[in-house]
C-alpha positions in Angstrom: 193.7 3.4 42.6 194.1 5.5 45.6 191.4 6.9 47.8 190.7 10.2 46.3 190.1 8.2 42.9 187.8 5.9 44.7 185.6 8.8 45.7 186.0 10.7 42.7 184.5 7.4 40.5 182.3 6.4 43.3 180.2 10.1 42.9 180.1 9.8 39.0 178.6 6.3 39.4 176.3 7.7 42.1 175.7 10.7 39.4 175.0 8.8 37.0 172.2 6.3 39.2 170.2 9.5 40.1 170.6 10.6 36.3 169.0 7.0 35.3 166.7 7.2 38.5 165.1 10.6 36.9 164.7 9.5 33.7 163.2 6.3 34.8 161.0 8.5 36.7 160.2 10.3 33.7 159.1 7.9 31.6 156.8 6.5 34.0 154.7 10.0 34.2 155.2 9.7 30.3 153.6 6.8 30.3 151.3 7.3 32.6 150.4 10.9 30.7 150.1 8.4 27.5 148.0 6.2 29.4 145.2 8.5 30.0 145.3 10.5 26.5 145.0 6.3 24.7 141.7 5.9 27.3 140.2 9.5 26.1 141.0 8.8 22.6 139.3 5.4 23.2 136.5 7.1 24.4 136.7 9.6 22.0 136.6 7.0 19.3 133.7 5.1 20.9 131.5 8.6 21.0 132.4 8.8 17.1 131.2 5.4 16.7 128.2 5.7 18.4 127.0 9.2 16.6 128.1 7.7 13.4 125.6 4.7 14.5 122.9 6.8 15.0 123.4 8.9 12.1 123.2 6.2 10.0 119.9 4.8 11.9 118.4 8.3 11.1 119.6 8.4 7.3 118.5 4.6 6.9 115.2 5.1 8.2 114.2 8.5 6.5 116.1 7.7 3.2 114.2 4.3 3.4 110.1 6.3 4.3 110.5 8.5 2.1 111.1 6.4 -0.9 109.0 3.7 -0.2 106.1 5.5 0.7 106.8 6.6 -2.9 106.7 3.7 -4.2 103.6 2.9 -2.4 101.8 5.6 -3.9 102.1 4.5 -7.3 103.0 0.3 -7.5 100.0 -2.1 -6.6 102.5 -4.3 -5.8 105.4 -2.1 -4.5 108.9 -2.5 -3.5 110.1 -1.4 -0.5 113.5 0.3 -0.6 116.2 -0.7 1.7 119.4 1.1 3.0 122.6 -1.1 4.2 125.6 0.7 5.3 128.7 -1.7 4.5 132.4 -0.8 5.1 134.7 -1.4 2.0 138.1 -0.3 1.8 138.2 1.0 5.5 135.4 3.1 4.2 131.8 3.5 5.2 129.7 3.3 2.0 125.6 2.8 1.7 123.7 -0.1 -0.7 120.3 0.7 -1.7 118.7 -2.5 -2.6 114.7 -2.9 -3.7 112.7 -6.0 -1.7 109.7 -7.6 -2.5 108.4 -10.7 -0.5 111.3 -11.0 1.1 114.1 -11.0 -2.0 116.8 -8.6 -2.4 117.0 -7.0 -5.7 119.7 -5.0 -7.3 117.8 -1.9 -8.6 119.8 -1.2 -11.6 119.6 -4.0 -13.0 116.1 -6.1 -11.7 113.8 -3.8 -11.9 111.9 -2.0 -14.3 112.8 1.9 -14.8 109.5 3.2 -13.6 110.5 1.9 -9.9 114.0 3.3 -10.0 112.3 6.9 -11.6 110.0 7.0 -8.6 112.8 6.1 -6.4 115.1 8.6 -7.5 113.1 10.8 -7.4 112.2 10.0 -3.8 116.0 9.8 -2.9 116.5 13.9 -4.3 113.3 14.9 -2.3 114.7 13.3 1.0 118.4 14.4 0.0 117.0 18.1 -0.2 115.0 17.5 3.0 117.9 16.2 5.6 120.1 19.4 4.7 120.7 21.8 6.9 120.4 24.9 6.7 117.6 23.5 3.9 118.0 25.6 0.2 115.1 27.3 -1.0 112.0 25.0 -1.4 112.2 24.7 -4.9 113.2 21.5 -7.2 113.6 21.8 -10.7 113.6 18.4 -12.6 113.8 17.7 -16.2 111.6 14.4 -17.2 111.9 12.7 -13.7 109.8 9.8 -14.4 110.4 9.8 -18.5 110.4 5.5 -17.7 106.7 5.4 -15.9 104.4 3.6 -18.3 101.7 6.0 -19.0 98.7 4.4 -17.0 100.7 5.1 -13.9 101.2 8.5 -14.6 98.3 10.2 -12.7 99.1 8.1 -9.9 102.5 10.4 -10.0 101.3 13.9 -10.2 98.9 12.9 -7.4 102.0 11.9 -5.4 104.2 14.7 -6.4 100.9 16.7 -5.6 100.9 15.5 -1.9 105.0 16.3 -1.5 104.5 19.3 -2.2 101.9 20.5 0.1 103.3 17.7 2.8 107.1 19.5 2.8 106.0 23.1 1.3 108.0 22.6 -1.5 107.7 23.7 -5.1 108.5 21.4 -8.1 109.3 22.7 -11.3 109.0 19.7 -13.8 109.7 20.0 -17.5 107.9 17.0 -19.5 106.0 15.6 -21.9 103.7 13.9 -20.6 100.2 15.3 -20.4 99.0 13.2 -17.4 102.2 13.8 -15.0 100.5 17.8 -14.9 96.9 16.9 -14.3 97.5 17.8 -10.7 100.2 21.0 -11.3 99.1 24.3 -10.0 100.1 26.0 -13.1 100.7 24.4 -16.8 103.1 26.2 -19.2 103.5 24.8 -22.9 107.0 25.8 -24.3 107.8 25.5 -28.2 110.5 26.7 -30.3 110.2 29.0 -33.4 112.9 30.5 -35.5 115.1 29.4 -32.9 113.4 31.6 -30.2 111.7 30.0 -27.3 108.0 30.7 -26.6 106.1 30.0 -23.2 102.2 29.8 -22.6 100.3 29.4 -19.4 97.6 26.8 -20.4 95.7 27.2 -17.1 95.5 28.1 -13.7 94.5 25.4 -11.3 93.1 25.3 -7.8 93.1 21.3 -7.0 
């Protein structure tokens, strides 16, 4: 190899060091540029967290007022409704559970239906109340609390009484029970003749 070859090789090798010394350079701004978007997105991901903490505080302890409170209203011996937010299936999902004294009971299934009636009826009142913007003020139900045993009634319309002027919102409550309107502002008695619906206002009430 002569001396022109020499030189000729020697500048493609030194090409080819500056070619490797740029890109080496390059990927340690990549990196670097990597570097700082993982901490943001780390941070990012932290601020999520945190807001989605608090969110769930808020949810868990108005869900959990509002219901019990409820409950208190009409049980002598009332449970108090809890809210657990578990993750399943890399999923945030919420538990309501009842307590009493202490014990965790499955709603559902350890309770009788006049609790879970008042509680989910509860549960749609605070539902309506966390949107934003809010709907109109107006709740139609069809027998909410068809499971309450009938001395506990009045205790209800009381309660459903106080919600409404509490939140400014109007129930509209289709039932049959008497005692569950002792406390409506207005008392309508529909029937059905010859297939045609008829509605009268019983009475006009200023409680």
């Amino acid at each position: 190899m002569n001396l022109k070859e020499i030189r000729s090789k020697l500048d493609r090798l030194k090409g080819a060091k500056e070619e490797t010394e740029k890109q080496i350079l390059d990927s340690n701004l990549s990196l670097k540029e990597l570097g700082k978007d993982l901490n943001w997105h780390e941070k990012a991901r932290e601020i999520v967290r945190e807001v989605g903490l608090k969110t769930q505080q808020q949810l868990q302890y108005h869900i959990s007022d509002i219901t019990s409170l409820a409950l208190e209203s009409i049980f002598d011996e009332p449970y108090e409704l809890k809210v657990e937010f578990v993750e399943r299936r890399n999923k945030t999902e919420c538990d309501l559970l009842f307590v009493r004294n202490g014990e965790r009971i499955d709603p559902i299934s350890a309770s009788g239906g006049g609790a879970v009636d008042v509680a989910a009826f509860a549960l749609r009142i605070a539902s309506w109340s966390m949107k934003r913007p809010r709907t109109r003020p107006v709740i139609i139900m069809d027998e909410p609390l068809r499971f309450l045993s009938e001395d506990l009634q009045e205790k209800a319309s009381l309660m459903i009484k106080e919600l409404s002027k509490k939140l400014k919102l109007q129930f509209v409550i289709i039932t049959h029970e008497p005692t569950l309107a002792i406390y409506a502002d207005k008392e309508f008695k529909t029937n059905i003749k010859n297939g045609i619906s008829n509605v009268k206002e019983l009475c006009i009430k200023n409680l």
